[in-house]
N, C-alpha and C positions, 0 to 999 in steps of 0.2 A: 331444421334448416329454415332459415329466414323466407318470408317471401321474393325479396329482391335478390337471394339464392338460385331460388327456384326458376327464377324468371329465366338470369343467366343462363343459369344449366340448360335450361329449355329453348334456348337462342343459342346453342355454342357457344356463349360467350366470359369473357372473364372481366374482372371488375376496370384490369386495366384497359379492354376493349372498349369499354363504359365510359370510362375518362377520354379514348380517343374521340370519340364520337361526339363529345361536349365540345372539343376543340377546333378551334377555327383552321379552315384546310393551310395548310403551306408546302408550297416546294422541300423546304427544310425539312417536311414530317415523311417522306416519301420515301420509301426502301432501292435503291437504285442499284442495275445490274454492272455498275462502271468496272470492275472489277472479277467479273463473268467471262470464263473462259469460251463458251460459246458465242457472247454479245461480242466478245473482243474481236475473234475471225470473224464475226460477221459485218461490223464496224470497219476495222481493216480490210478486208475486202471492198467495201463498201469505198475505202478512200482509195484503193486502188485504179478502182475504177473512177473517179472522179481525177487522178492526177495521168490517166490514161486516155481519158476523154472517151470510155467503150460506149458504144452504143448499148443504152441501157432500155430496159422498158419495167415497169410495176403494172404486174397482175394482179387485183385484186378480187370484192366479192359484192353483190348487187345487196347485201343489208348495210343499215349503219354503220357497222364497225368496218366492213371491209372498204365502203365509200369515204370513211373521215381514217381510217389507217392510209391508202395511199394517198389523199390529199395532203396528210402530212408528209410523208417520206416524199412528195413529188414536191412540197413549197422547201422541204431544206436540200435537195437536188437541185432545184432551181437555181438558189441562192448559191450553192459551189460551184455552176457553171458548167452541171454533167446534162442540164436540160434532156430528161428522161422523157418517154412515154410512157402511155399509162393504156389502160384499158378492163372494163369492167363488163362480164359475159354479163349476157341475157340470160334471165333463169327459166325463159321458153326454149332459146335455140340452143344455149350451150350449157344452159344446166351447171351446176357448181363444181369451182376447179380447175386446173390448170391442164387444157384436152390436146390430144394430138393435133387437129386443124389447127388451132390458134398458134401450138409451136412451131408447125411448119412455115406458117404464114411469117411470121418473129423471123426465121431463120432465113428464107424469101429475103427480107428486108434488112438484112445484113445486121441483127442484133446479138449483140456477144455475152449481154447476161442478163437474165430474168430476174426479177427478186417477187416473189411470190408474197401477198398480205390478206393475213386472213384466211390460208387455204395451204394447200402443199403439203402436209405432213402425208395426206393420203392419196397423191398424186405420183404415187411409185414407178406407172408407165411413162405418163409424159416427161416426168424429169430424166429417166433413162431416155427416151428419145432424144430429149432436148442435151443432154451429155451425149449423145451419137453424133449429134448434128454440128456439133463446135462449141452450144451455147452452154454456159456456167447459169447454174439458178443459185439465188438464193431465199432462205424459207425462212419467212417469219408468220407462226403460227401460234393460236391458241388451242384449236380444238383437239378433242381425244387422239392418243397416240395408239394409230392402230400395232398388228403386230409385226410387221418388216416395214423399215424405213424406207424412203428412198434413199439412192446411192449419192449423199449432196454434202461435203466438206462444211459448208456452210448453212445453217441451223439452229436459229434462237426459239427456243418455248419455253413457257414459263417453268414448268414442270420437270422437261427432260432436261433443261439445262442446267437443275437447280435455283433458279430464281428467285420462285413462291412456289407455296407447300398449296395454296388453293390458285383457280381458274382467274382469269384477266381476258380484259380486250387486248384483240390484235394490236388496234389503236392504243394503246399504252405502253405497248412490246414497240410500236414506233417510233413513239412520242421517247422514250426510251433513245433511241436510234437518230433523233433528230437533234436531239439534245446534248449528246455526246457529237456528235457533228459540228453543233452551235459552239459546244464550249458553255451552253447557258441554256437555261428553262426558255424555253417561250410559250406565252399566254395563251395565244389562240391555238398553239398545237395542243395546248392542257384542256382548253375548252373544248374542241374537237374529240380529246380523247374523255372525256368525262361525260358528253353524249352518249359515246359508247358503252361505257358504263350500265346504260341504264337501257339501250338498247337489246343489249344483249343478256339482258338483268344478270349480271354480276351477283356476289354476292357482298353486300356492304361489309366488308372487312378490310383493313390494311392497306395496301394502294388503292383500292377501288376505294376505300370511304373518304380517303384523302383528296382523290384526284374528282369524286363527284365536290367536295365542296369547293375547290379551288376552281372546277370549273362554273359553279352559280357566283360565284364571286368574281373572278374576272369580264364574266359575261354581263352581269350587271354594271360593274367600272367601266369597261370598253364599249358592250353598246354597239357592236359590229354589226355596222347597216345590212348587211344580207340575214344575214340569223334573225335582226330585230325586222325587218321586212315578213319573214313569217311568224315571228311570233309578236308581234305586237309589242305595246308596253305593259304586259304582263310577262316579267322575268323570274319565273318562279318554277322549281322540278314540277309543279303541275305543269306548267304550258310547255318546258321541257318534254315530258314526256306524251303528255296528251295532243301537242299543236304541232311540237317541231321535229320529234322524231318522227311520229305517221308519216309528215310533209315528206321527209326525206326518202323515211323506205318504200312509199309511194310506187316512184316507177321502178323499182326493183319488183315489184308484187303484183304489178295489175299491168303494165306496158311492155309492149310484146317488139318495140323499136328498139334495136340495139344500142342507139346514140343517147336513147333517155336516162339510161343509169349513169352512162359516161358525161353527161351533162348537169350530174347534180355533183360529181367532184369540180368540175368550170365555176358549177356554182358557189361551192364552200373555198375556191381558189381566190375568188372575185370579193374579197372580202372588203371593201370600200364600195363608196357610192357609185354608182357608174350604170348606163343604161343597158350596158350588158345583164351586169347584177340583177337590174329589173326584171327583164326578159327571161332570165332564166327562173327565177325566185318565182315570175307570175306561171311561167312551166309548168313548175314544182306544185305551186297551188292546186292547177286545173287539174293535174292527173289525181292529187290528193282527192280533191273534190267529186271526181271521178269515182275516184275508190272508194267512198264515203255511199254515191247514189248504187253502185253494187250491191255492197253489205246492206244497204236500206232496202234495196228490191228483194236482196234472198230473204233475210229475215220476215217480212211481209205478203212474198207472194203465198 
């Protein structure tokens, strides 16, 4: 056996894996669920509610992927005119997942269907609650399928639904969902979801190897003043993952204010110049910076 054999084997990988990874990312190279019996009921549903006007809201999850998953499903909402809410627990007060308080309060506020990102597969009670109460959920999830589902019609994963044979971001499983919405790729939902990627450390194969380089590549052409506000002019998977992901997962980690995790999707929404943009991005800095003099005290006291 050759060594450049050996190597593969020892990487899972195969020669034509080899050749992907030489190649420049493109929309084109991307495996897509457009034809997915699960993405389809949940797509359809999804336009359901958008030509019904429901009160919707997006549940998400206080890491990168669950913050740039509903940022995307909330910017191609926007644009069909269902103008959703959103909301992102605290991983002090309400800990990960879709909880009885939060669905009562949803249901309080006259909201008729949840869509769950980045979380739900394992949310067996609340969604039975939340089907007591009047409200429809639906689930777009990545992580492990435990062993009884919830009771929920609608349900895209990568895995149970046939998709992909390996793990993905939420944020891609949206990106997915915004794009069949659009009729078209869009860039910054690609760069969003290829953050995640690397958040969530993915395993670089297949969609995730595609959509990490299409997103260093569109990020470097566009140059989106909020994302380049914390990362500098150094656009590169180092400052990627060393400057702008910590930024990010920052107040999901260390800030104990409910509003700070929901304040860094405002942030990734605010994607032009604007003094908003500032204010929030300078936010984002200070809790980082925050989290930085933590880790520097434990490590040295």
């Amino acid at each position: 056996m050759s060594f450049l054999s050996q190597l593969l084997e020892y990487y899972h990988l195969t020669a034509n894996d080899l050749g992907k990874r030489k190649m420049p990312g493109s929309f084109a190279s991307l495996e897509n669920p457009f034809e997915n019996r699960d993405f389809l009921r949940v797509v359809s549903r999804i336009e359901e509610a958008i030509a019904n006007k429901e009160k919707t809201v997006i549940y998400g999850d206080y890491d990168v992927d669950g913050i740039t998953a509903t940022t995307i499903l909330k910017r191609v909402l926007d644009e069909k005119g269902l103008n959703p809410g959103y909301f992102i627990p605290s991983r002090y007060k309400e800990g990960y997942g879709l909880n009885a308080e939060r669905v009562r309060e949803f249901a309080s506020k006259g909201y008729k269907l949840i869509i769950t990102v980045d979380n739900g597969v394992s949310c067996k009670e609340s969604v039975a609650l939340s089907n007591e109460l009047g409200m429809e959920v639906i689930i777009i999830d990545h992580h492990e399928l435990p062993e009884e589902l919830p009771d929920c019609e609608c349900l895209f994963h990568q895995t149970k639904s046939g998709f992909l044979p390996y793990n993905c971001s939420a944020a891609s499983l949206c990106f997915f969902v915004s794009s069949y919405l659009r009729k078209k790729y869009d860039a910054y939902d690609a760069v969003l979801s290829g953050l995640a990627v690397f958040s969530d450390v993915m395993p670089l194969i297949g969609n995730n190897l595609v959509m990490a380089k299409i997103m260093l590549s569109k990020l470097q052409e566009n140059k989106y003043p909020n994302l380049v506000r914390i990362l500098g002019s150094d656009i590169s998977y180092h400052s990627i993952n060393f400057t702008l992901n910590p930024a990010l997962n920052a107040p999901g980690r260390i800030a104990k204010d409910m509003l700070s995790t929901n304040h860094v999707v405002a942030f990734l929404l605010e994607n032009r110049n604007s003094e908003r943009m500032v204010r929030l991005a300078d936010e984002i800095v200070k809790i980082n910076e925050d989290r930085k003099n933590i880790i520097k005290a434990m490590t040295f006291s």
